[in-house]
N, C-alpha and C positions, 0 to 999 in steps of 0.2 A: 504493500500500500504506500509507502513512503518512496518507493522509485518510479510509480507512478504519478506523485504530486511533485516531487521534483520535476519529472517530463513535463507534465502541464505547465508548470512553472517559466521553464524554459524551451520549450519546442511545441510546435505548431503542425500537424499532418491534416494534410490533404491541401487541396487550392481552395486559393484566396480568388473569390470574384470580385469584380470592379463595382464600387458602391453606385456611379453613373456613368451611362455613355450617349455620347452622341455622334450623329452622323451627318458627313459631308456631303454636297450634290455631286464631289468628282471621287466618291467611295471611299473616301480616308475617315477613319474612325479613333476618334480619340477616349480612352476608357480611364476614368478616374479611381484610385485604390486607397484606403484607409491605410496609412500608415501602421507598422508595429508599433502597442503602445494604447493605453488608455486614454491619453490626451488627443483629439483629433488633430489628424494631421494628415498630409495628402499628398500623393504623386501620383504624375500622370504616365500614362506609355498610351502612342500614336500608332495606329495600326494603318501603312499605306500600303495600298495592292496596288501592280502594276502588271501590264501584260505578261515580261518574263521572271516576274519577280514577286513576291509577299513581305512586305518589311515591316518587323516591330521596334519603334525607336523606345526603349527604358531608359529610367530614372535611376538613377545610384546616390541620389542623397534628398532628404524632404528640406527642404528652400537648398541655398548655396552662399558660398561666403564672396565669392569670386568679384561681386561688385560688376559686371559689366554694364555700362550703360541701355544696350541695347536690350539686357535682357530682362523678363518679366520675375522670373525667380529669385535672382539677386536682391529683389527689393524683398524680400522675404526672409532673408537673412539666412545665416543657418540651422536648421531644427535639429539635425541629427544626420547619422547617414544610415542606410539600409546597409540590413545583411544580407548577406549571399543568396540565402533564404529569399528576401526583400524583393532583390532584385527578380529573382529568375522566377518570383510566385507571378512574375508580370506577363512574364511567356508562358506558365503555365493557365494564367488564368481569364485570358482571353479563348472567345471561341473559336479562333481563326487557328489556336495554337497549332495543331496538326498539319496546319497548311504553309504556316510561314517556313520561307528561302530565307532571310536575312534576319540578323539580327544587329542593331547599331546601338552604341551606349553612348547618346547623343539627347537626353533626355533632360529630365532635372538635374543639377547636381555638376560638380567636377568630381570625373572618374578617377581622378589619381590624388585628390582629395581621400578620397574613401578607399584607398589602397587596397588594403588586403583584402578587406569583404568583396570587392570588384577582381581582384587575380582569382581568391576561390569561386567567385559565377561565373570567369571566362572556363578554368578548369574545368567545371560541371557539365557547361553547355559547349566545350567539345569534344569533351571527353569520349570514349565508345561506351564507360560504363554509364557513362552522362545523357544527353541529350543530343548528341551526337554530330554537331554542326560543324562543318568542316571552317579552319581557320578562314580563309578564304572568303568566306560569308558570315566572317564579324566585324564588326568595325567600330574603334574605340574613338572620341572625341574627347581633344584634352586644349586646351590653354596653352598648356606647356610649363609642368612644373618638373623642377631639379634640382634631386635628385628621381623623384619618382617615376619620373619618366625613364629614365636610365632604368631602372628596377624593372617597370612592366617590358621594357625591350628583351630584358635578361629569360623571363619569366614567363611570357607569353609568347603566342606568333599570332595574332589575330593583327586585323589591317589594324591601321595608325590613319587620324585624320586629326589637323594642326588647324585649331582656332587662331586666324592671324588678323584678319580684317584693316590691316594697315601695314605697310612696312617700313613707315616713319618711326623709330622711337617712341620719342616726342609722342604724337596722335593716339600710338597704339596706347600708349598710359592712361589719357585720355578719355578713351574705350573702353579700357581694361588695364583697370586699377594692376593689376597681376604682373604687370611689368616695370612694377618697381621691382619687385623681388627676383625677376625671373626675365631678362633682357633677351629680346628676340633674336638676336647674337650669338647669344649663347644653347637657346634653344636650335636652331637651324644649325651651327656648327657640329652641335651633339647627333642631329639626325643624318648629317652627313657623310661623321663618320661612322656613324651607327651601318649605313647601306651598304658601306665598304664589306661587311661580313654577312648583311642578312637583306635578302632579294625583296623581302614585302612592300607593295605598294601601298606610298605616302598619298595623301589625299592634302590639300591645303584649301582650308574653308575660307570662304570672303563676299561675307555681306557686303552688298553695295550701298552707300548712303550717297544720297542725294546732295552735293556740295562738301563734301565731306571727304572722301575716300575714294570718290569713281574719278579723278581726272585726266587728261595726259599723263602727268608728272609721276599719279602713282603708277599708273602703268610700265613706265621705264622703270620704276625703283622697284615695282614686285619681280618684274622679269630681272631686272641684276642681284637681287639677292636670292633667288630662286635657282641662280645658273649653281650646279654641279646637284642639285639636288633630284632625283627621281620621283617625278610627282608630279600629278594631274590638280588642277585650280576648279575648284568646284565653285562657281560665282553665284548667289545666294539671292532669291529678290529679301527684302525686308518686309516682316508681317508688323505693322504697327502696333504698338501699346499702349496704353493710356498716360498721359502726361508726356510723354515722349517729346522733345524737339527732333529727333530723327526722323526723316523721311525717307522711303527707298528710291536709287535709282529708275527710270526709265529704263521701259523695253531698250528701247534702244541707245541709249549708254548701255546698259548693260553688254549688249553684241558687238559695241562699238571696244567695248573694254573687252572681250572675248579674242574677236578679231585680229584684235595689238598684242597680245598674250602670243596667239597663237604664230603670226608675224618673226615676232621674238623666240619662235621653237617650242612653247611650252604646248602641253596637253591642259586644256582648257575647255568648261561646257556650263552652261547657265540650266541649273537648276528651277526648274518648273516649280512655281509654290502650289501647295499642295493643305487644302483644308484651313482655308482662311473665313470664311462661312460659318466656322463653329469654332471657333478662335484657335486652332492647331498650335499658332505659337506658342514655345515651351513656359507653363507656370500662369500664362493667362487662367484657365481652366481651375485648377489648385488654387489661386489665389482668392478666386471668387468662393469659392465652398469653405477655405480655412476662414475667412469675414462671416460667413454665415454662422458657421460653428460657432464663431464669439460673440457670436449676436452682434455684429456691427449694422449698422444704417445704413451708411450711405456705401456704395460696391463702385463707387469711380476711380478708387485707389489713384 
């Protein structure tokens, strides 16, 4: 009797459903999860289908400490991070699970923030005793902190995708407070020689903001600091948020900045948004439900 009150205690069997979900007119489904924990608390995971493809983007931490400007979670500060558990009850407990091809940890949260509970869900989910996803069809999303980043290289082989959105310094700080600590110098030097010994493709993320980040200038300065590195420019429209002075680029800026990339030798491709109709962006959703829990009024945040 006492080894089973300790389990209750501390472990949880079977799947966790989504406490809400909603759905997009272009099929992307975003499902909302009650955090572990008595206290309410909430993360989301994005389920997008595509013709050759079924993707779940998960959460690896409830809010985030990360500060980015652009993003909805960071104003949320940090609540905690999920466990391993946490995370993968997110692929298990959606109904699509059986069908999803991809999984990307691109959700709430920095991944290399929450270290170890995120190396043991990569473990799990590809493991063969696991859930059996081949490296190939993971993909981690990070800022770029270090040393952790060093550590998941060591530790992992699932794909690598670099939060950059600037390749000013300067701006990037701006954006993302996290480059105080963590100098995009020394992140890009690290990946560089990271490739010298290990083949996986790098992904480099980059919201476009309107006035901001899409112009000539940064386009010479992504493509020069970009050179020796193996990696495709994933270019981002921008989902608005509330309060926000950011605005996304135009269609065309954005193709206009594709173009020049590609000009310049890079592999470069404008990401289609996807569920904007039900606020897809990361932490809008969550935000709105943790104001409720507390019985807030006014949800303009």
């Amino acid at each position: 009797m006492a080894a089973r009150e300790r389990l209750e205690e501390g472990y949880s069997l079977g799947s966790r459903v989504p406490v809400k979900e909603t759905s997009s007119s272009d099929g992307t489904k975003k499902y909302l999860f009650q955090a572990e924990g008595e206290i309410p608390r909430f993360v989301e995971a994005a389920f997008i289908p595509e013709p050759d493809r079924r993707t779940l983007c998960v959460s690896t931490q409830v809010g985030c400490r990360m500060g980015c400007l652009f993003c909805m979670t960071g104003r949320q500060g940090l609540q905690g991070h999920l466990s391993a558990g946490g995370i993968l009850a997110q692929v298990r407990g959606i109904p699509e699970s059986e069908s999803l091809t991809n999984v990307v940890y691109m959700g709430m949260g920095e991944p290399l923030d929450n270290l170890e509970n995120v190396l043991k869900s990569l473990e799990i989910l590809t493991a063969e005793w696991g859930f059996g996803f081949s490296n190939q069809r993971v993909t981690l999303s990070s800022v770029g902190l270090l040393p952790a980043l060093e550590e998941f290289f060591r530790r992992s082989k699932v794909r690598f995708a670099l939060s950059l959105h600037s390749p000013f310094e300067e701006e990037r700080r701006s954006l993302m407070p996290v480059q105080n600590a963590h100098a995009l110098t020394d992140v890009l030097d690290f990946l560089k020689k990271a490739q010298a010994g290990d083949a996986r493709r790098i992904t480099v993320e980059y919201i476009l903001f309107e006035g901001v980040n899409d112009s000539p200038r940064h386009r010479r300065e992504l493509a020069r600091i970009l050179q020796g590195l193996k990696a495709r420019v994933n270019l981002i429209h921008f989902h608005p948020i509330p309060g926000s002075p950011l605005r996304g680029s135009s269609d065309k800026t954005m193709e206009e900045f594709r173009e020049a990339l590609v000009e310049k030798g890079l592999l470069a491709s404008v990401r289609r948004s996807r569920g904007e109709d039900i606020q897809a962006a990361c932490g809008l959703l969550s935000t709105k439900e943790l104001l409720k829990a507390r019985g807030a009024e006014a949800l303009d945040y």
